[in-house]
Biotite code that builds the C-alpha atoms (Angstrom):
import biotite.structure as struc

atoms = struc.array([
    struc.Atom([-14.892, 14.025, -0.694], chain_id="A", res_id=1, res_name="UNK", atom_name="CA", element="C"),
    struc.Atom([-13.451, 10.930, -0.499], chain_id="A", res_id=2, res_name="UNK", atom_name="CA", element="C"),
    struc.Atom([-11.854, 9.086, -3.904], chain_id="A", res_id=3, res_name="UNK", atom_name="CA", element="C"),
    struc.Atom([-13.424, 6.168, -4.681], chain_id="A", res_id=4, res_name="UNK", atom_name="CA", element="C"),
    struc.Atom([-11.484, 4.644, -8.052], chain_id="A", res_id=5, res_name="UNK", atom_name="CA", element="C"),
    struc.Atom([-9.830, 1.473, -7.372], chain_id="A", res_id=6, res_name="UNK", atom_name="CA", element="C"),
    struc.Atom([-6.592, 1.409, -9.410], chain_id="A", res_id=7, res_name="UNK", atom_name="CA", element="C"),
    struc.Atom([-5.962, -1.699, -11.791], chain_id="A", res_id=8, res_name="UNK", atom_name="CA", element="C"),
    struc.Atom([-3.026, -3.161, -9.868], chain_id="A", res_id=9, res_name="UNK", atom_name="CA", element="C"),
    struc.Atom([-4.520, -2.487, -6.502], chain_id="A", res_id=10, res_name="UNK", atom_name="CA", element="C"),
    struc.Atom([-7.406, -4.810, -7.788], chain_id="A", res_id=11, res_name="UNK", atom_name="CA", element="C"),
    struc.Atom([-5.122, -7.349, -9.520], chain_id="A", res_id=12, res_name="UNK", atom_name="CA", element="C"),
    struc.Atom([-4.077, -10.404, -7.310], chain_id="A", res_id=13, res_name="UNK", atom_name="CA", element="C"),
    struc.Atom([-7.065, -9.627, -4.833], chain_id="A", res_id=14, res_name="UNK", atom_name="CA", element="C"),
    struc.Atom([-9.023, -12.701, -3.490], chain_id="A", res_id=15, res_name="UNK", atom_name="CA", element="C"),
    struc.Atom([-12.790, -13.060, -5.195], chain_id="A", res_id=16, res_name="UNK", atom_name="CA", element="C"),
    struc.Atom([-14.978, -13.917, -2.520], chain_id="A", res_id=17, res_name="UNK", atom_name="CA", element="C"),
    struc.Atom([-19.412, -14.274, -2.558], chain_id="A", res_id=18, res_name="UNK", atom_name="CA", element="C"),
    struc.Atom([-21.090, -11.914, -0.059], chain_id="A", res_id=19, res_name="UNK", atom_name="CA", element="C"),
    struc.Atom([-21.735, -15.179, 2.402], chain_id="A", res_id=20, res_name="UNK", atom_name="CA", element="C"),
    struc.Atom([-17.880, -15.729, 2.269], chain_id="A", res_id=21, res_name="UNK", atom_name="CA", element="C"),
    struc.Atom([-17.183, -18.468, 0.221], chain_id="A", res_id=22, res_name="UNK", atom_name="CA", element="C"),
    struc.Atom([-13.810, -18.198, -1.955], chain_id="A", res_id=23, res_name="UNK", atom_name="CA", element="C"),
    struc.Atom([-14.235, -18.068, -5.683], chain_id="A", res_id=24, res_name="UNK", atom_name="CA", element="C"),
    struc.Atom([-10.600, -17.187, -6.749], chain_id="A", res_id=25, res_name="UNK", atom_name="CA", element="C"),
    struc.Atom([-7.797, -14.660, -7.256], chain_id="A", res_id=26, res_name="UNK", atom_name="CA", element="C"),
    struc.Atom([-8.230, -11.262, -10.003], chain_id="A", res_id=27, res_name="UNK", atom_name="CA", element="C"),
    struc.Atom([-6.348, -12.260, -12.622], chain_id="A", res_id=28, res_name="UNK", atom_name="CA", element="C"),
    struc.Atom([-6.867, -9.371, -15.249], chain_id="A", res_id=29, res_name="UNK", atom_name="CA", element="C"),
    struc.Atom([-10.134, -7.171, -15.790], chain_id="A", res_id=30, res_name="UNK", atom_name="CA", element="C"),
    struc.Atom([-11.581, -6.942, -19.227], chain_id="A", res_id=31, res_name="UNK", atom_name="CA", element="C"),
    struc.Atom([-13.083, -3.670, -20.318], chain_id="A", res_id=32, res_name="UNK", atom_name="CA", element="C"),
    struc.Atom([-14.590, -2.080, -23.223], chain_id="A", res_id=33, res_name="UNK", atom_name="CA", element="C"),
    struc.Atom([-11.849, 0.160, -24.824], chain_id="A", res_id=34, res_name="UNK", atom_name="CA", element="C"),
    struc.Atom([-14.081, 3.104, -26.430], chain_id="A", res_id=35, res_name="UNK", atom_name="CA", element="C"),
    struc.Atom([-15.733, 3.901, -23.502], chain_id="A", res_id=36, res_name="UNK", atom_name="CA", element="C"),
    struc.Atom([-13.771, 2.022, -20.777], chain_id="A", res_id=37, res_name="UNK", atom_name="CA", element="C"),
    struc.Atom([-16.481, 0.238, -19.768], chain_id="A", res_id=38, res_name="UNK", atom_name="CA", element="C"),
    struc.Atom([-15.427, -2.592, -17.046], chain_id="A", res_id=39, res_name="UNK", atom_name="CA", element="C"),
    struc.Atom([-17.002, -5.645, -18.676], chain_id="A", res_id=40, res_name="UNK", atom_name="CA", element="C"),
    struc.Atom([-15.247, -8.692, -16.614], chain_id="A", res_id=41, res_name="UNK", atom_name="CA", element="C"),
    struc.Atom([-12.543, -9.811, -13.804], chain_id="A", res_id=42, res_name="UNK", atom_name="CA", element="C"),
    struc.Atom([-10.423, -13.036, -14.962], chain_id="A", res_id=43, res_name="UNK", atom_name="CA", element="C"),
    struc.Atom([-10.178, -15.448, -12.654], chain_id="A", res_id=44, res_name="UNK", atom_name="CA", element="C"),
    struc.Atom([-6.738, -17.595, -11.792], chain_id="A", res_id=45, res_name="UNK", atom_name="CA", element="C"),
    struc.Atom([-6.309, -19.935, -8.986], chain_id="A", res_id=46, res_name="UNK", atom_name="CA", element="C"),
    struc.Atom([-9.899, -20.595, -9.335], chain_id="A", res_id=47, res_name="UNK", atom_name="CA", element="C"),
    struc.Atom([-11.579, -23.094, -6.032], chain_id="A", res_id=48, res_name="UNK", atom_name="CA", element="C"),
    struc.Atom([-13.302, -26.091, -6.699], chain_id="A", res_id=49, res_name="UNK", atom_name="CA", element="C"),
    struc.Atom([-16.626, -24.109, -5.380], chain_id="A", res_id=50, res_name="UNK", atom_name="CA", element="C"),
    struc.Atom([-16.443, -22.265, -8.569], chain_id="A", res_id=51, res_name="UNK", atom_name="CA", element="C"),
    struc.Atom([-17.408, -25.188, -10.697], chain_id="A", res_id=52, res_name="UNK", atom_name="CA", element="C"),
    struc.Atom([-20.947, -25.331, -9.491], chain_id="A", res_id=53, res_name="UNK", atom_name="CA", element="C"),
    struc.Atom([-21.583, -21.741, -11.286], chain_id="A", res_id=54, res_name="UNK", atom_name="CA", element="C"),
    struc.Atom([-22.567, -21.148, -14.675], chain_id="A", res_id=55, res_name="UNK", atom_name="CA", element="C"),
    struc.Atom([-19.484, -18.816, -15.545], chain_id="A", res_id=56, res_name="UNK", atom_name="CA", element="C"),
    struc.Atom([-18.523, -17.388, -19.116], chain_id="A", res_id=57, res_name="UNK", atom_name="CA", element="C"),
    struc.Atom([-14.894, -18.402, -20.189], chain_id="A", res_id=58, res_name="UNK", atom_name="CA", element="C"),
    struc.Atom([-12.529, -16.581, -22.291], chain_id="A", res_id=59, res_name="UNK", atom_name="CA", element="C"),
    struc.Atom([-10.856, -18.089, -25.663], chain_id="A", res_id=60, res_name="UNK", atom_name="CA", element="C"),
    struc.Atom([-8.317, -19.526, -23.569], chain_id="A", res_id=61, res_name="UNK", atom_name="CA", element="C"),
    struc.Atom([-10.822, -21.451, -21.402], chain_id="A", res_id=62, res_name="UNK", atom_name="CA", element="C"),
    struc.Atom([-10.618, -18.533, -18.149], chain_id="A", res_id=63, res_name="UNK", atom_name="CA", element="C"),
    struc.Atom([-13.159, -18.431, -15.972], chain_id="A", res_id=64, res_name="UNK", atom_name="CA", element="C"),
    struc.Atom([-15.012, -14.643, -15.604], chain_id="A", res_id=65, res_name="UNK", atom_name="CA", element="C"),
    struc.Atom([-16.993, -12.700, -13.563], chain_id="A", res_id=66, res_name="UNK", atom_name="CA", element="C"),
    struc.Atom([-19.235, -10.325, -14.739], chain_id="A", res_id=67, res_name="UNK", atom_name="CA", element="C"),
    struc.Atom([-18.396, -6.562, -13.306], chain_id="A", res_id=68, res_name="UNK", atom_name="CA", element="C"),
    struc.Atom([-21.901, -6.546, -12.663], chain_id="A", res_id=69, res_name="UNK", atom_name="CA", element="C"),
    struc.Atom([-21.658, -8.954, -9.808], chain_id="A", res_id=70, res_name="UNK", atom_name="CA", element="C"),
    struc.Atom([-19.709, -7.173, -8.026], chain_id="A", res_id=71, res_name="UNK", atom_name="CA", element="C"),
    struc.Atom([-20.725, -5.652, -4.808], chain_id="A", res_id=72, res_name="UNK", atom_name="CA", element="C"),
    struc.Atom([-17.416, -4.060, -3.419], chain_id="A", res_id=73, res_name="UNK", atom_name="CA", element="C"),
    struc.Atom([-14.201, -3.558, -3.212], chain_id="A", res_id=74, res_name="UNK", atom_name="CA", element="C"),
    struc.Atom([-11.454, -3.562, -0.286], chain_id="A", res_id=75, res_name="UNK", atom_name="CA", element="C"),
    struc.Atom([-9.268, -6.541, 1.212], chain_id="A", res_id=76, res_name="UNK", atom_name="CA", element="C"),
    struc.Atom([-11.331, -8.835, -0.811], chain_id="A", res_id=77, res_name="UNK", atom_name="CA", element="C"),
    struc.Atom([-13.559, -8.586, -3.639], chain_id="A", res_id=78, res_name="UNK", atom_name="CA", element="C"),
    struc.Atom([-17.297, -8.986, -2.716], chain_id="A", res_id=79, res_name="UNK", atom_name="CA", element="C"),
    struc.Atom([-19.403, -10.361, -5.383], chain_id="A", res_id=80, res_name="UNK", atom_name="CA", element="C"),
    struc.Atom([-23.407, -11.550, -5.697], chain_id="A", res_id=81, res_name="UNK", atom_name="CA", element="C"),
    struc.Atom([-23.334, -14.960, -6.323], chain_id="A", res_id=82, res_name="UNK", atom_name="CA", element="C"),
    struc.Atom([-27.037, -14.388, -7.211], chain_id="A", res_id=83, res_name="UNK", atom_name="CA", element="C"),
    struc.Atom([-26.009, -12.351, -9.982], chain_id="A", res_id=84, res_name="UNK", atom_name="CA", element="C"),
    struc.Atom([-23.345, -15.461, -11.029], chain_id="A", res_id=85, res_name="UNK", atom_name="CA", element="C"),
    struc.Atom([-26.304, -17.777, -11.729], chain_id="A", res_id=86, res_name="UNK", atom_name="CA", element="C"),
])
């Protein structure tokens, strides 16, 4: 059976990307829930100018997130819904 946990810094620095290929960003951090380790969010740095026309949540220090929820899959890139960004 194959393993399929993705370690933090294998995610970390990956490029964000919707399902019809258009670039969000760059992983900057994932935000979980610490009692049950919950993923709740990825962070977003090196965000693209795309990313302005969604209706993202933003952290205390004004970073842009994704909701775990969005997201598809995980390899080279990460593949989220942009559906589910809306």
């Amino acid at each position: 059976m194959q393993n399929n946990k993705n370690l933090f810094s294998t995610v970390v620095g990956k490029m964000i990307v919707t399902k019809e290929g258009k670039r969000l960003g760059f992983v900057k951090d994932i935000t979980f829930e610490t009692r049950s380790g919950e993923l709740i969010n990825l962070v977003i740095k090196d965000s693209t100018p795309y990313i302005k026309n969604l209706n993202l949540e933003r952290t205390s220090l004004n970073e842009l997130l994704i909701p775990y929820s969005a997201i598809i899959a995980i390899g080279d890139f990460v593949i989220v819904s942009e559906e589910d960004l809306i």
